[in-house]
C-alpha positions in Angstrom: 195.8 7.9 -60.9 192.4 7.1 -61.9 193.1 3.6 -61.3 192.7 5.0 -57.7 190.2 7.3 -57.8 187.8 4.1 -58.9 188.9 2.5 -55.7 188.4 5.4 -53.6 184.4 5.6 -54.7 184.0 1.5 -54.6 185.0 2.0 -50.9 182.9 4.7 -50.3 179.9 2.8 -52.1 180.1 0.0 -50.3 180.8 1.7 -46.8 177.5 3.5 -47.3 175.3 0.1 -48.9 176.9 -1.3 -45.4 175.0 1.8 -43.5 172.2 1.3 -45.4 171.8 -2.2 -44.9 172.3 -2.2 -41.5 169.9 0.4 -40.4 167.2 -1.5 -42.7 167.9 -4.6 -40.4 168.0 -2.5 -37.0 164.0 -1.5 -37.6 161.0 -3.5 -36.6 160.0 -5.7 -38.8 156.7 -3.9 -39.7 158.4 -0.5 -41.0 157.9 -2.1 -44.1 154.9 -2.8 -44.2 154.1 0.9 -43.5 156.1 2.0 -46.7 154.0 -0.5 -49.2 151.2 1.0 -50.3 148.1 0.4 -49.0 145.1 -1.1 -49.9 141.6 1.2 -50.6 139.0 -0.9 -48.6 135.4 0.1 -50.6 133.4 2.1 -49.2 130.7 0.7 -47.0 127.6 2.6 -48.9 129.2 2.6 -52.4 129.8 5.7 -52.5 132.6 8.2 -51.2 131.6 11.5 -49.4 135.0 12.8 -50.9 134.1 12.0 -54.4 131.1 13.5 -53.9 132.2 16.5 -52.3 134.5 17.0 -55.1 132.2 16.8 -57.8 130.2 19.6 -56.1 131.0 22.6 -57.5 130.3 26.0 -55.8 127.4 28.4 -57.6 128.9 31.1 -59.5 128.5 34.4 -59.5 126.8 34.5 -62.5 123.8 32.4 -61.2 123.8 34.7 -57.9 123.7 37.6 -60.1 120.9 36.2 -62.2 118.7 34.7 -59.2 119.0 38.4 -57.6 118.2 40.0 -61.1 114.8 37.8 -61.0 113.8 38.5 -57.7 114.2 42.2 -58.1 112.0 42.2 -61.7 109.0 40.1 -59.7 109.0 42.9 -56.9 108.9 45.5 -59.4 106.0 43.8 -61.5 104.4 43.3 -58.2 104.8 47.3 -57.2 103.8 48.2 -60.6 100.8 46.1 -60.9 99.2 47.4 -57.6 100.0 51.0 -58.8 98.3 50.8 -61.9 94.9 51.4 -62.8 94.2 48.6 -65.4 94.1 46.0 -62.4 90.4 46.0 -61.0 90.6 47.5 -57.3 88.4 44.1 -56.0 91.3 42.1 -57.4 94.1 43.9 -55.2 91.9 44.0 -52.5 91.7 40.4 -52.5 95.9 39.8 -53.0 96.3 42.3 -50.4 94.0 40.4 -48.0 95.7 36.8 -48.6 99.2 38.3 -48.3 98.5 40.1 -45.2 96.2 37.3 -43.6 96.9 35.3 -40.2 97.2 32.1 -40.9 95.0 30.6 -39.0 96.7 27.4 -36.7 94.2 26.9 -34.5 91.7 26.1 -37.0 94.1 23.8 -39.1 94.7 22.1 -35.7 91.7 21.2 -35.0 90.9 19.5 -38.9 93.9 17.7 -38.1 92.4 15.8 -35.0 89.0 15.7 -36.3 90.3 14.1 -39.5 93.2 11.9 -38.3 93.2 12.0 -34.2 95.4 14.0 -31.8 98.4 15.2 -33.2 101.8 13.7 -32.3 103.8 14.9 -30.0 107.7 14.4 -28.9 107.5 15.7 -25.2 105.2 13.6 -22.1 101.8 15.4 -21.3 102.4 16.3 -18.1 98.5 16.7 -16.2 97.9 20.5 -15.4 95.6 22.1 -12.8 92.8 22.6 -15.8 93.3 18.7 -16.4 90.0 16.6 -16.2 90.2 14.1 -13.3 89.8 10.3 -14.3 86.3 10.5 -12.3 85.0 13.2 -14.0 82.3 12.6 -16.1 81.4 13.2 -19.8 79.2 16.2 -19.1 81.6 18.2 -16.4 84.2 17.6 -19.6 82.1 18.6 -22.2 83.1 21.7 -24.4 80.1 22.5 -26.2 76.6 22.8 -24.5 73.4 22.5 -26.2 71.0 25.6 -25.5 68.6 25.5 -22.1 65.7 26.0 -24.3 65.8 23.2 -26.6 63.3 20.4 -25.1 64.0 16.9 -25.5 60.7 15.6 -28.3 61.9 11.5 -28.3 64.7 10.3 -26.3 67.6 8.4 -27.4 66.8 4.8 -28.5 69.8 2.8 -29.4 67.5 1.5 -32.5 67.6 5.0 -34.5 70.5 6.3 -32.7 69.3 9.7 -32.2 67.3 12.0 -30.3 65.1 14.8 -31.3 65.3 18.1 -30.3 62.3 20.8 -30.5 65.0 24.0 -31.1 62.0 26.6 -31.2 60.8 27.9 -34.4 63.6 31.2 -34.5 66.7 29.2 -33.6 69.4 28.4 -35.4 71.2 25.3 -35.5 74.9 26.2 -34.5 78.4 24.4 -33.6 79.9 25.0 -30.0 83.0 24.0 -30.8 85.7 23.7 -33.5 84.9 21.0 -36.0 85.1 19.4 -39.1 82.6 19.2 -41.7 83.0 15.3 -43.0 80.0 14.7 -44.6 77.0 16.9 -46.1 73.6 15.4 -47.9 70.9 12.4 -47.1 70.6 10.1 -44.2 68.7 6.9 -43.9 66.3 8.2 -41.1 68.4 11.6 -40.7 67.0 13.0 -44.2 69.4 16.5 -45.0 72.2 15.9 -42.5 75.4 17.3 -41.5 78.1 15.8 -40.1 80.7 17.1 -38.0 83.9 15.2 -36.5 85.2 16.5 -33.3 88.6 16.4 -31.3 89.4 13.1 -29.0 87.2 10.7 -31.6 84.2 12.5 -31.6 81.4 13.0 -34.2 78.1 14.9 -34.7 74.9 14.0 -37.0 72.9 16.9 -37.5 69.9 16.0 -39.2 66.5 17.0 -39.9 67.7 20.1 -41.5 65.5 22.6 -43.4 68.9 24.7 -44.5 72.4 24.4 -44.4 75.2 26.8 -44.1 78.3 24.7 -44.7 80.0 22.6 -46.7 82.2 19.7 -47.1 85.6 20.1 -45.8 85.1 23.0 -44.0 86.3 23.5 -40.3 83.9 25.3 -38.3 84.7 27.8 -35.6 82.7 27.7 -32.4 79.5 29.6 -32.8 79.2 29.2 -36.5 75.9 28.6 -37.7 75.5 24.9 -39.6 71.5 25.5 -40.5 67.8 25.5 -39.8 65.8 22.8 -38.6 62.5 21.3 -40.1 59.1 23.1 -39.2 56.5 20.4 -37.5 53.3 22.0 -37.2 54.2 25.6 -37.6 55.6 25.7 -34.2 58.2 23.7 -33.4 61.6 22.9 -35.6 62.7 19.0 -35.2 66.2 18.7 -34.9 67.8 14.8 -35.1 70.7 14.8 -33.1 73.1 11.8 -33.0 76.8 11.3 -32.1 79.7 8.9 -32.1 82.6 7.7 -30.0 85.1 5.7 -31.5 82.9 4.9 -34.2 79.5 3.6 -32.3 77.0 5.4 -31.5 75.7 6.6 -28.5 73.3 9.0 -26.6 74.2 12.4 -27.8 73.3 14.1 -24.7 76.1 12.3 -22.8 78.3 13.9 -25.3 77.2 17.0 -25.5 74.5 17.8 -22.5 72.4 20.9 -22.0 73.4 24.2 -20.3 
């Protein structure tokens, strides 16, 4: 009896290693292949973006909870500082000025050309109506304008560089554009001099001067004052007036003409 229950399951193991065997031989010869395991290729970089990813671990609530708690104290301190009276008034006067203040982009624009030429830009520049024709010249593109009454002393001379300017014995030596102040102090033939570098690689020398009103670094709005002139003979004031373009000099009043 069991002699032939023994035969019964050899049959049946057999009949189904025969099955087996025969759909293994009936696929493609690649099937195989695709149940071997496969080979990692490295990552190109060295690193993986899945190991990485897994080894970043999500900020807890606890940190949140802490980073809100600090913010919350600073505004506090903040309120309670500008509400009590141990804190000079001159002092929150000043923090409410800086925290309330424009900033000012037009003025940081301009140091940045002066200082390091036009600013890049992604876009073309397309030509507008109020673009200066390639004919025009320096004056009809000119910005700032010297006063009508100043009178021309000693023209340009490409020796000294300069020209000097009688500005009248009330008049004040101003910029007429935005600028930045590069350099402040003594000139070979300039004595006290200021000088101020302009947008599209131009540069002032102001020199000659009795008193200044700037400093170093600073960027000048149109119509701020940059000093005095010397006195010559009680009634004139001696302005030396140079400029640069590209770096050479040339006659200032083809930079920046009269009115």
């Amino acid at each position: 009896m069991f002699g032939g229950t023994n035969r019964v399951k050899e049959r049946r193991r057999e009949r189904l290693e025969r099955i087996r065997t025969q759909s293994r031989d009936s696929f493609s010869p690649y099937v195989d292949d695709w149940k071997d395991p496969i080979e990692v290729e490295p990552e190109p970089f060295g690193f993986s973006l899945k190991e990485n990813n897994e080894g970043m671990q999500p900020p807890s609530h606890e940190k949140w909870g802490l980073q809100v708690f600090a913010s919350v104290l600073l505004l506090g301190v903040a309120y309670l500082l500008f509400q009590t009276s141990l804190i000079p008034a001159s002092w929150k006067d000043s923090a409410r000025e800086v925290m309330t203040r424009d900033f000012n982009f037009a003025g940081v624009a301009a140091w940045y050309e002066a200082r390091f030429g036009p600013i890049p830009t992604m876009l073309p520049q397309v030509p507008g109506p109020s673009a200066v024709s390639a004919t025009s010249t320096a004056k009809d593109a000119a910005v700032w304008r010297l006063p009508a009454n100043w009178k021309v002393v000693k023209a340009y001379e490409a020796s000294d560089a300069k020209v000097v300017l009688d500005t009248g014995v009330g008049e004040q030596v101003k910029i007429g554009e935005m600028g930045w102040v590069s350099y402040v102090g003594e000139q070979p033939g300039f004595g006290t001099t200021v000088i101020v570098r302009l947008t599209k690689g131009r540069e002032v020398w102001l020199g000659n001067l009795d008193s200044v009103g700037v400093a170093k670094d600073e960027v000048l709005s149109p119509g701020q004052v940059i000093g005095t002139a010397q006195v010559v003979n009680g009634t004139e004031r001696h302005l030396y007036f140079a400029a640069k373009t590209d770096d050479q000099f040339v006659d200032p009043l083809e930079v920046i003409p009269f009115e």
